[in-house]
C-alpha positions as CSV (number, residue, x, y, z in Angstrom):
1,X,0.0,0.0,0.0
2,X,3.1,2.6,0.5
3,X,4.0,1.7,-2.8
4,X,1.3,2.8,-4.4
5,X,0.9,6.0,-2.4
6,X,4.8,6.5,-3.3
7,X,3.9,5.9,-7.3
8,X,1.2,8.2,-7.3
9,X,3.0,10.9,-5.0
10,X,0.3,11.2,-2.4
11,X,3.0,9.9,0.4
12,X,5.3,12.7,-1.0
13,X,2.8,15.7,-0.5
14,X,1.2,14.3,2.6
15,X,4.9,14.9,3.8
16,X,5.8,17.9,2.2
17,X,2.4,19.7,4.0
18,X,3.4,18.1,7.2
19,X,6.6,20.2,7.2
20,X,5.1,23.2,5.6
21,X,2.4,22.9,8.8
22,X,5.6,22.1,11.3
23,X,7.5,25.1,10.0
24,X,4.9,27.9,9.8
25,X,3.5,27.7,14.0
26,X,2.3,31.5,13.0
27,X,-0.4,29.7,11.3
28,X,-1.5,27.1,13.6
29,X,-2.3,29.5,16.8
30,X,-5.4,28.3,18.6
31,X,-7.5,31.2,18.5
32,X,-7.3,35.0,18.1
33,X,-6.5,34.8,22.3
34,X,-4.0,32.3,22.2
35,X,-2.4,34.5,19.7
36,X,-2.8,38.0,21.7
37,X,-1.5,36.3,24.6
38,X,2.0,36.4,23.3
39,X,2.2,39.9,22.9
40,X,2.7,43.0,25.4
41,X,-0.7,44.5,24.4
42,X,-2.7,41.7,24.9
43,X,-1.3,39.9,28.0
44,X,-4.2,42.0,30.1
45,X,-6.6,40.1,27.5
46,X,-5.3,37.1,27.9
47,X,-5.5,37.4,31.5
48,X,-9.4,38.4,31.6
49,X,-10.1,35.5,29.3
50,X,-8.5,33.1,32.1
51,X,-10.4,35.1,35.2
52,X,-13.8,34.6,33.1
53,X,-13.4,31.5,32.3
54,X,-12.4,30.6,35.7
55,X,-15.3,32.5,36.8
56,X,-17.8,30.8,35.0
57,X,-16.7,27.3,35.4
58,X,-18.3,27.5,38.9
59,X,-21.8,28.2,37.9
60,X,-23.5,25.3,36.7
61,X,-22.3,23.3,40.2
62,X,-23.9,26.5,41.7
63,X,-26.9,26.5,39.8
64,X,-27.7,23.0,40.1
65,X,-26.6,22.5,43.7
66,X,-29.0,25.6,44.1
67,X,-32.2,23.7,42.6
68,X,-31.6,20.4,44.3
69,X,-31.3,22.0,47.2
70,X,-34.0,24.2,47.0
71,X,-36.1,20.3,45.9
72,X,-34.6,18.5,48.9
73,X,-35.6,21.2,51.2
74,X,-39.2,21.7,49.9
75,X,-39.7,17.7,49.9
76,X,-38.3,17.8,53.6
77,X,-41.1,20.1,54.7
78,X,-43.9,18.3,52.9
79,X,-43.0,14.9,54.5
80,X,-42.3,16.6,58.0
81,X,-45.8,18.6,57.6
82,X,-47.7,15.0,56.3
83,X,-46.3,13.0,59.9
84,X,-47.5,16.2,61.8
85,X,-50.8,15.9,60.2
86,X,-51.5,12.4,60.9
């Protein structure tokens, strides 16, 4: 099977992209704040993307722990408020 990718030259221009890719890592950034991050100007944007991300990744835990809570408390007092009445 290398063979025939070597006879048709699809082995030699998967390699010669692979180095073009390896040699160029100006073009292979992340994204636009991976890419700020490197410079002077935009290490304070780098640095709010980390704090809101951090920020954020909280939240759902909160919000859910929140609601089940908020469940488990409410079915708490409806079963204590059932004995009571019987």
């Amino acid at each position: 099977m290398i063979r025939s990718f070597a006879k048709s030259g699809l082995l030699a221009a998967a390699l010669l992209s692979g180095v073009g890719l390896a040699s160029a890592p100006t073009t292979a950034v992340a994204c636009p704040g991976c890419k700020e991050a490197t410079s002077e100007q935009g290490a304070n944007l780098a640095r709010g993307y980390s704090y809101s991300i951090l920020f954020m990744m909280p939240l759902p835990f909160i919000i859910l722990g929140s609601f089940g809570g908020y469940v488990y408390y409410t079915v708490r007092n409806r079963d204590a408020e059932s004995k009571s009445q019987q």
